[in-house]
Each structure stands twice: as structure tokens, then as C-alpha cells.
C-alpha positions in Angstrom: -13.4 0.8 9.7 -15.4 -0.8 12.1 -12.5 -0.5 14.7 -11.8 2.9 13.9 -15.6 3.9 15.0 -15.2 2.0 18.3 -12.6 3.7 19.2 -13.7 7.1 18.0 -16.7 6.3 20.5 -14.6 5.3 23.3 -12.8 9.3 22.9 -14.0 12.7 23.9 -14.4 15.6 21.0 -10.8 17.1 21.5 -9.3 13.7 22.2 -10.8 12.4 18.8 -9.8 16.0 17.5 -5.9 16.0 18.7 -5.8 12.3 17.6 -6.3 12.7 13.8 -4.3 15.8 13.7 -1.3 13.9 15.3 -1.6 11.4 13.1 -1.4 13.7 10.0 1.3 15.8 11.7 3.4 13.7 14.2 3.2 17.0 16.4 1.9 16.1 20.0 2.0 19.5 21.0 1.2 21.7 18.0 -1.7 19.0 18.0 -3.1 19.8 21.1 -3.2 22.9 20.9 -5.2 22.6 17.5 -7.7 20.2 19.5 -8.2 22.9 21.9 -6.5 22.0 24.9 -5.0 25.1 26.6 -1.4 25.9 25.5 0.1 25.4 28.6 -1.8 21.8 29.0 -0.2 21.2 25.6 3.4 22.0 26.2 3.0 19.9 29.7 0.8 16.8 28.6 0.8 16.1 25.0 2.9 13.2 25.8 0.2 11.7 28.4 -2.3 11.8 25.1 -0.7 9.8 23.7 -0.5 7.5 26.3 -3.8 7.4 26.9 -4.7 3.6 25.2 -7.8 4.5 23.4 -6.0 7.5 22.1 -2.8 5.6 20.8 -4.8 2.5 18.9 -7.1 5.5 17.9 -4.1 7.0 16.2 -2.7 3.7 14.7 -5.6 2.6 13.3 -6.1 6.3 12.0 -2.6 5.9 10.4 -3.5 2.2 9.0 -6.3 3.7 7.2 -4.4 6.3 5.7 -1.7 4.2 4.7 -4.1 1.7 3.1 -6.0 4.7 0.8 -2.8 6.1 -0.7 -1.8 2.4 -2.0 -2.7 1.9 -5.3 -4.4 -1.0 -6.7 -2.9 -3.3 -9.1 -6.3 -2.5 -11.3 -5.2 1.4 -10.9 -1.4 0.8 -11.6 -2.5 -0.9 -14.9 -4.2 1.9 -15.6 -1.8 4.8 -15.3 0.9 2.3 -17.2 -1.6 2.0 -20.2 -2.2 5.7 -20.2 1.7 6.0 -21.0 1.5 3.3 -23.0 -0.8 4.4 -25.1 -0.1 8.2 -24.9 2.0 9.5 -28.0 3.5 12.7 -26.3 5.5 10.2 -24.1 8.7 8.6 -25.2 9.2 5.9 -27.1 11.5 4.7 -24.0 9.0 5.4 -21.5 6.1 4.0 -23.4 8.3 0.7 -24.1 8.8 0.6 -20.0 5.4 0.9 -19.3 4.0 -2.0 -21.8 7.2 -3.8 -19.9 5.8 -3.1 -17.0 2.1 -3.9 -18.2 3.6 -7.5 -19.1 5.3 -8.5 -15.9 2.0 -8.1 -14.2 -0.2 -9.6 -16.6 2.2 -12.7 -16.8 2.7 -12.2 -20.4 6.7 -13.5 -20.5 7.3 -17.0 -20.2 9.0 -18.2 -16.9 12.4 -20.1 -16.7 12.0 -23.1 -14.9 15.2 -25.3 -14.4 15.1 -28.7 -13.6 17.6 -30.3 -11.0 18.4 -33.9 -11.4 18.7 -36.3 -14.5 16.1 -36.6 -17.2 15.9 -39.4 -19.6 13.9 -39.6 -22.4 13.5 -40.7 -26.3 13.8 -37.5 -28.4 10.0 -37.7 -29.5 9.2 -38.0 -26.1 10.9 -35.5 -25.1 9.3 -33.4 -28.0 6.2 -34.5 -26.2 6.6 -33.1 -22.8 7.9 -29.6 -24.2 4.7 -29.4 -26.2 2.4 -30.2 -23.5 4.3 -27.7 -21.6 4.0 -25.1 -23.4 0.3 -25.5 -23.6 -0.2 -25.0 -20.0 
């Protein structure tokens, strides 16, 4: 965030204006204009915004942000999934998916873990080692 205000400093009004409408649209031109650079400065130059260096990482960094605010959390996955989960209109199938679902993440399964090589042991010992396994 930091970044994004240095930059936004570093930029003129329309500059910061054509660089946040680009990066929602991905239209250098259309954005321009928007900005309120003349139309025929748009048709001939949008290109040369954007590669203008402070208007570029402007954009990036822009996009980075926007990227980063439509992931969702694992806290707010776990939280639509219980909603179905728990949500009696749904069905059965989808409600037994999303507990699933809701067990992967929470580690709730038990993991397969195969040994390579030779393993030697009396039976009780061996009864030994599984039980202490399992505890962990």
C-alpha cells in the first residue's frame, strides 16, 4: 500500500486517473479519454502512457492490489463451506462436499505415509510404534 501511494505521488491527476481506469479496463485509449486527455491525444499516445515508468508500476501495483482483495481467505472459505454445510435447503450431496471440503483443510483425515526400505521389529514392538504414532 505504501508503494502504491509513492507512486500515486510521483503521477499527475489524469495520469493517476487514466492509470486506475486501465487497470480495470485494459483499454489505453478508451482510458485516456476517460482521464481527460483530448481524443485525438488518446488515439495517438495512449501507448506512450503506458510507457511512462511511474505510470506502468503504478498500474501493476494497482492490479496487485486488486488481485490480492478478490482472494479469499482460508478463514472466509471456511466460512461459506460451513454455511452449506450447515444449510438444510442444500443437498445432501453438496452439503457432504462441503464438510469434505471443510476436512481437507482442517487436517481432519489421516495421511498415508509409506515407508521405503526394510523394517524389523518384534510384533509388540511393532504394536508400540503404531500406537505412538497414532498419538502424534
Amino acid at each position: 500500500m505504501r508503494k502504491i501511494k509513492k507512486l500515486n505521488e510521483k503521477l499527475n491527476l489524469r495520469q493517476r486517473k487514466f492509470a486506475e481506469l486501465y487497470a480495470q479496463s485494459g483499454k489505453a485509449a478508451e482510458s485516456a479519454r476517460r482521464a481527460g486527455y483530448s481524443e485525438r491525444f488518446a488515439a495517438q499516445n495512449a501507448d506512450k502512457l503506458l510507457k511512462n515508468t511511474n505510470i506502468s508500476e503504478y498500474i501493476k501495483e494497482i492490479s496487485d492490489s486488486l488481485k490480492n482483495e478478490r482472494i479469499m481467505t482460508v478463514k472466509d472459505r471456511q466460512i461459506v463451506l460451513s454455511d452449506i454445510a450447515g444449510n438444510n435447503n442444500e443437498t445432501p450431496a453438496d452439503r457432504i462436499r462441503a464438510i469434505d471440503t471443510l476436512n481437507k483443510m482442517t487436517g481432519e483425515y489421516l495421511q498415508r505415509v509409506e515407508l521405503d526400505g526394510t523394517l524389523t521389529a518384534e510384533a509388540s514392538k511393532l504394536d508400540d510404534l503404531i500406537r505412538q504414532m497414532s498419538d502424534e
